[in-house]
N, C-alpha and C positions, 0 to 999 in steps of 0.2 A: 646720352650726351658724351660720354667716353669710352666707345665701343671700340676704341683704337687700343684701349688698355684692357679688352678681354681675352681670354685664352680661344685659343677658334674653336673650342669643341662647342663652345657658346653661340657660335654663329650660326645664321640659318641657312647661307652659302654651303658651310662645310670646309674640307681642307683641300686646297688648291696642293693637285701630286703636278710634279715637274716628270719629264725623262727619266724612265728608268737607267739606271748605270750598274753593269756589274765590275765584278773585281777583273775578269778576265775575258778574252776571246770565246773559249771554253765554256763558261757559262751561260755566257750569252747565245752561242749555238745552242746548249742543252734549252735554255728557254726557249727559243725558237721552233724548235720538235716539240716540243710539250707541248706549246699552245698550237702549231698545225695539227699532232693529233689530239689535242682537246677537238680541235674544229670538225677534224674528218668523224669523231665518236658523236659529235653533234647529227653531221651531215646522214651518218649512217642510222641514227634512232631518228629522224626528221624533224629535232629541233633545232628551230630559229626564233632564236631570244628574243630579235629586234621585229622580228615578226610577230612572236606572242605577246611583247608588250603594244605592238601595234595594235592589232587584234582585238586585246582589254580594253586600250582604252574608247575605241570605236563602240564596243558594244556598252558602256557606261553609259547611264541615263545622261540626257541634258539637264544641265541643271536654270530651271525655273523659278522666279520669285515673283511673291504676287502678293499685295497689299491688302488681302484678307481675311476671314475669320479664320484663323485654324480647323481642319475638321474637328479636332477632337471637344472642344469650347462648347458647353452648353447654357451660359450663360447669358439671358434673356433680358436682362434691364442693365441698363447703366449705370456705371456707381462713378456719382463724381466727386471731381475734385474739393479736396479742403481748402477754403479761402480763408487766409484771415487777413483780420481787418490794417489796414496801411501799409502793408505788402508782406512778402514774406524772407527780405534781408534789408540789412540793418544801412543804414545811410551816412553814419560815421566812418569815413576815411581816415587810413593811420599812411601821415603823412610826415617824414623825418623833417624838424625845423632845424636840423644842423645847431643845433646845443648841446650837445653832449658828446660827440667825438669832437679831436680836437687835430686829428690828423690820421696814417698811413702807414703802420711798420709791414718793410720788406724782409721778414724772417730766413727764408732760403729760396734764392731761387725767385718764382714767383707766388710765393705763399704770401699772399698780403692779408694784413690785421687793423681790423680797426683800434687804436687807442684812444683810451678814456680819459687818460691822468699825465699829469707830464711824471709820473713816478713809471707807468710802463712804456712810456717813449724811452726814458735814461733803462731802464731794464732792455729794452730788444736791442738796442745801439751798443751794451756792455757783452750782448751774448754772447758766444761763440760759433762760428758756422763753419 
């Protein structure tokens, strides 16, 4: 409901990177040579990443679902259901008749509270925010 208020390590996206930026011209050249020779030490022992995760995921099974018995299941007769008698949830509805609040305190913000009494209506109108 309020996943706008979680930290992202909690998400299942993950964290969105932007643009690398460095401090200077200088470095950003020295990254540059790094990562072409990361690539040519790649090219030279004949891995390709985007290859080998290709590769994986082709040879993974498909994945199959099928409505059933398990193999492992040796159970031979059926065990049913408990019935009991007039069903089995209750038929009383808890329904507010609006007798007992008597209005709406806006505390901060949008924290809203029901009030009972006109002693905690004169109480949130006295507070401080």
């Amino acid at each position: 409901m309020s996943m706008h208020l979680h930290h992202p390590s909690l998400s299942l996206n993950g964290k969105k990177r932007g643009k690398v930026k460095f401090r200077n011209a200088e470095e950003a050249k020295k990254a540059r040579e790094l990562d072409a020779s990361w690539k040519e030490l790649q090219k030279k022992w004949e891995v390709d990443a985007d290859e080998k995760r290709r590769s994986r995921a082709l040879k993974a099974p498909a994945l199959t679902y099928k409505l059933t018995t398990p193999p492992g299941r040796t159970t031979t007769h059926n065990i049913p259901s408990h019935v009991t008698a007039g069903g089995s949830t209750s038929t009383v509805h808890k329904v507010y008749t609006g007798t007992e609040v008597i209005g709406i305190a806006v505390m901060h913000k949008s924290c809203l509270q029901p009030v009972f009494s006109q002693q905690e209506a004169q109480d949130s109108a006295r507070m401080r925010r």
